[in-house]
N, C-alpha and C positions, 0 to 999 in steps of 0.2 A: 524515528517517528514511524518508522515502518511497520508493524505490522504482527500480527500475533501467529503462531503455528497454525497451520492450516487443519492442523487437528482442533485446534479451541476454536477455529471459525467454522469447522465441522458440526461441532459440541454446541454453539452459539447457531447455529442454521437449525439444527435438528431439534433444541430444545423451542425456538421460535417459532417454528412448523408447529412441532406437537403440541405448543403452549394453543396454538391461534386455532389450532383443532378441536383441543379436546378444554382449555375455558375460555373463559369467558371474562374473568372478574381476576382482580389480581390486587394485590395490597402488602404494607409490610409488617411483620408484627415482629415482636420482642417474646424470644423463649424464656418462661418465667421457671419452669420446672421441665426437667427431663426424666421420666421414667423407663421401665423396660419395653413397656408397648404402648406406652403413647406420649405426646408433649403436651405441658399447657403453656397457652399461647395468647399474647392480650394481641388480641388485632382488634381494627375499629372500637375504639373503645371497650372491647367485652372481652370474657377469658373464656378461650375455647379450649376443647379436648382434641389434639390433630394424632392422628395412628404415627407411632414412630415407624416410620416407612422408610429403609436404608438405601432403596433400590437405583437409588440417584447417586450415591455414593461410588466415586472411582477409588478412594483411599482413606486411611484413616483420618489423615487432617480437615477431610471434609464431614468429619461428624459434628451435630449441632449441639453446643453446649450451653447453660443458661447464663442468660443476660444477653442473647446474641441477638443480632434483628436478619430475619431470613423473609426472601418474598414468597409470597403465597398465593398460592392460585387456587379457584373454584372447580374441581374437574367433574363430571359426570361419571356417580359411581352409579351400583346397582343399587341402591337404594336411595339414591337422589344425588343431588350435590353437595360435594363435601369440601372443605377447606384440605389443601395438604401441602406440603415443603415443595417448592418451585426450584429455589435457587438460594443459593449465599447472596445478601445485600452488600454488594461493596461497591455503589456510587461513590459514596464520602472516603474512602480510602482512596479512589481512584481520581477525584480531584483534587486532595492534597496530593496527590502524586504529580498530579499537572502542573498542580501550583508550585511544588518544591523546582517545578523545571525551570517553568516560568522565571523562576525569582533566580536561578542559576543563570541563567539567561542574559536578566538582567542585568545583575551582576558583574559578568564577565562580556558581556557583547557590548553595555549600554545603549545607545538610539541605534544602532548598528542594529542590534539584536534584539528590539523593540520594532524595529521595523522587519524584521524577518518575520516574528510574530506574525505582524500584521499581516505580509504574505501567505503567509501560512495558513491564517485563516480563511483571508478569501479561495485561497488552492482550495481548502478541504470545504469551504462553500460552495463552491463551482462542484467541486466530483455531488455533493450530498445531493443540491438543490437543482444541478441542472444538469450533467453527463447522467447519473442513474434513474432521474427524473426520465430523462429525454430514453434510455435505454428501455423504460418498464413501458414508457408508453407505446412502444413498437416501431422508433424508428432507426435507420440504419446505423449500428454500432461503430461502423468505419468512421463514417462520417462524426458522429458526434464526439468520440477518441478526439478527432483530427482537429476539431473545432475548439473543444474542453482543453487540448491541449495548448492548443496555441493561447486558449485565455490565461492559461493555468502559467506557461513560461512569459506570458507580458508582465503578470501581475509579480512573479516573485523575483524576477529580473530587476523591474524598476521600480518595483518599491522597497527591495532589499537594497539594491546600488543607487537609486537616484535616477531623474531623467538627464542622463547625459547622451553626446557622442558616443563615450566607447559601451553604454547598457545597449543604445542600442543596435550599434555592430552586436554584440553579445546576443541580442534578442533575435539579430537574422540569422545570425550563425544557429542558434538553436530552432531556427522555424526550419533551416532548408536543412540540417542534421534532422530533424522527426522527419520530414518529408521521407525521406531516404530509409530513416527506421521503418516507416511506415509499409513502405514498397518492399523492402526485404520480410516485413512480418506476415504480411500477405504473401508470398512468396514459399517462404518458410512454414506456414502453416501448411499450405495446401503440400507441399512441397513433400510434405515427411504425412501428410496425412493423416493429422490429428484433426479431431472435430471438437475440443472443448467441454470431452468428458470426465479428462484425466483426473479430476477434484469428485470426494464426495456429494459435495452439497451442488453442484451438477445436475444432480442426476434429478433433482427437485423441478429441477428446466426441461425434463424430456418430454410432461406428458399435465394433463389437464390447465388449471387454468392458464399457468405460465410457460407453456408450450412454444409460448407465440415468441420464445427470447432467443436469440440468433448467439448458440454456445461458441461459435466462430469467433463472431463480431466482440463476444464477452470477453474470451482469451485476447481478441487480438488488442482490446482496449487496455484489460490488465496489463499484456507488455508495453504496450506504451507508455502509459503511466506509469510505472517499474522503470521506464528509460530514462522518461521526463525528469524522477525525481535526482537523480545524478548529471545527466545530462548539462543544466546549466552551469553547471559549477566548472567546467573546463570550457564552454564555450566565453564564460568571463574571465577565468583564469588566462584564457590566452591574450583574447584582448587586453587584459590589462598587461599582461607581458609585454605583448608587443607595445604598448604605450608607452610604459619606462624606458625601453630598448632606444622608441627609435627618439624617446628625451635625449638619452644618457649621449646619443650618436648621431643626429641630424643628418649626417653624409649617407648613413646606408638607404642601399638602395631597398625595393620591396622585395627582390628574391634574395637581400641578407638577413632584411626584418623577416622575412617567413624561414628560412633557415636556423636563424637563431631560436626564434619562437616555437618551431619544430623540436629543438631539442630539450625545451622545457617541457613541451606538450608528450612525447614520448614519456617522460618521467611520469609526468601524471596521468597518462593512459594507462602506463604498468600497475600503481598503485589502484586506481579507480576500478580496472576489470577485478581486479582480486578481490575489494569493498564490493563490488557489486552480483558478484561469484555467491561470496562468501555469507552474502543479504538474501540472496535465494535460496541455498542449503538449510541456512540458520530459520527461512519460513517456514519448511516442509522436512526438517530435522525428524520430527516423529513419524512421520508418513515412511520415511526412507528409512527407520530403522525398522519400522514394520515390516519393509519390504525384506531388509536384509536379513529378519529373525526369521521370516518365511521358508523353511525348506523344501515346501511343495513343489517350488518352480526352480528350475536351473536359471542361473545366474543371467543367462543371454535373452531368457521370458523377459525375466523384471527388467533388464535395459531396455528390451522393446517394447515395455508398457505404455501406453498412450501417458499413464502420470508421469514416467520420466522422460518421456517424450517429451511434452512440453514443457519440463525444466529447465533439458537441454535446447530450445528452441529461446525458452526467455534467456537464458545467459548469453546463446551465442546471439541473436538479435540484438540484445543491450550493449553488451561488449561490441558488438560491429559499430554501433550508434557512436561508442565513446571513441570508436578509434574515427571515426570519420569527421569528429566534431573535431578534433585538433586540427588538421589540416584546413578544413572548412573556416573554421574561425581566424586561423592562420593568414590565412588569404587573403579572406574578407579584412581582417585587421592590417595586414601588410599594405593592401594596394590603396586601400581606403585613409587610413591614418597616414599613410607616406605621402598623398596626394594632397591632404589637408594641411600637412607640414609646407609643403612647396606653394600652394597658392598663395 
């Protein structure tokens, strides 16, 4: 569910700027005809004549052909305002694409994976409605990460597993793992002295009206939420380990429940840093081959880049979280579950 190349949220920042700059008005229309230098085009009701204009074009699959529906924006030319090609319309391909998930989903998870759903949505409610809400208004990014966060692992904790005992061991396990993530990201930021430029669409935060956004507080929110999203899954993984463990054994004590639970947790700390590795390269895959085609700079420039500077800071901060949540959870499951067994 993660997330598009940091090149197309580039592409999607930069056309949303220049969109909100230079129109105004904005509509879909259906290409009826394509010529060499111009389209016709039914928008609102009428057939317009739009200038075949390629300069939006990155490749040939992006040329418009007819019967297509492409959105159109009003921009200020020198001779007034003119209707011209915005962008490719692919809402409705992009919600059957949700929906085909959805229904896989369903399918294979059943209420399990119906209530993940549900998680899921209120996550991505909370980031829309209230973390970047609470971020644009000007207040401190730490704090609202810290807050979002913790809404963001109650909700997909207990409404993906249920309100039990072990969600919520699972749920503290994952408040005082982020705590920890939190203090090393602040740590690590200042530490390697990045300040939150590393991205293009960054640089839209340095100066006029959105000046006032704290590029620190924005990184340091990103890795958290980057953390969060793997995060729960071994702090429940473990507890529920430990739960069967200490069914299947009643006699062990907590430092055998957390020993045995340790070495499931290893297992899946190896697996999960490499998922979570491999989830941040695969964001910024274009950005880093850019870098690599680059032969201007010697190879030790682009490592010291502030952009993979903070790549390196989100993997090893994420990766520290995951290794700290197995033991942590471990624990908490071990001495907590084993105490429950005995009263």
């Amino acid at each position: 569910m993660k997330f598009f190349p940091k090149l197309c949220a580039f592409l999607f920042t930069f056309c949303f700027f220049m969109g909100s700059v230079f129109a105004n008005e904005f509509a879909v229309g259906e290409v009826l005809q394509v010529h060499e230098d111009d389209l016709e085009v039914e928008l609102l009701g009428k057939k317009i004549k739009v200038e075949n204009n390629e300069n939006f074009l990155t490749t040939l699959a992006q040329e418009t052909s007819e019967g297509e529906k492409m959105v159109m924006g009003k921009f200020e030319m020198g001779r007034g305002k003119v209707w011209q090609i915005y962008d490719k319309y692919r809402s409705p391909h992009l919600l059957a694409l949700v929906l085909l998930f959805f229904i896989l989903i369903f399918l294979i998870g059943g209420k399990r994976g119906l209530s993940s759903l549900l998680g899921l949505a209120i996550s991505i409610s909370i980031i829309l409605f209230g973390i970047i809400p609470f971020i644009a208004s000007g207040l401190n990014p730490l704090l609202v990460a810290l807050v979002g966060g913790f809404a963001i692992a109650g909700v997909t904790i207990f409404i993906a597993h249920g309100f039990s005992r072990n969600s919520f061991l699972a749920f503290l396990a994952t408040i005082f793992t982020l705590l920890v993530a939190a203090l090393f990201a602040c740590f690590a930021i200042s530490f390697t002295k990045i300040f939150g430029t590393g991205s293009e669409e960054s640089f839209y935060f340095l100066s006029g009206e959105f000046a006032f956004i704290d590029l620190r507080g924005l990184l340091f929110t990103g890795i958290l939420l980057g953390t969060l999203g793997v995060l729960d899954d071994i702090t429940v993984a473990q507890i529920a380990s430990i739960s069967e463990i200490q069914k299947a054994n009643p006699k062990l004590s907590p430092r055998e429940l957390f020993v045995s639970a340790m070495k499931i947790g290893r297992e899946h700390i190896a697996s999960m840093i490499n998922t979570l590795a491999l989830a941040y390269v695969g964001v910024s895959l274009p950005l880093i081959l850019l870098l690599f085609l680059d032969s201007s700079k010697p190879l030790w420039v682009i490592l010291n880049s502030e952009f993979v500077a903070e790549e390196i800071v989100r993997v090893v901060v994420g990766s520290s979280a995951l290794i700290l949540a197995a033991p942590i959870a471990s624990f908490l499951g071990a001495y907590f579950l084993r105490k429950r067994a005995n009263s």
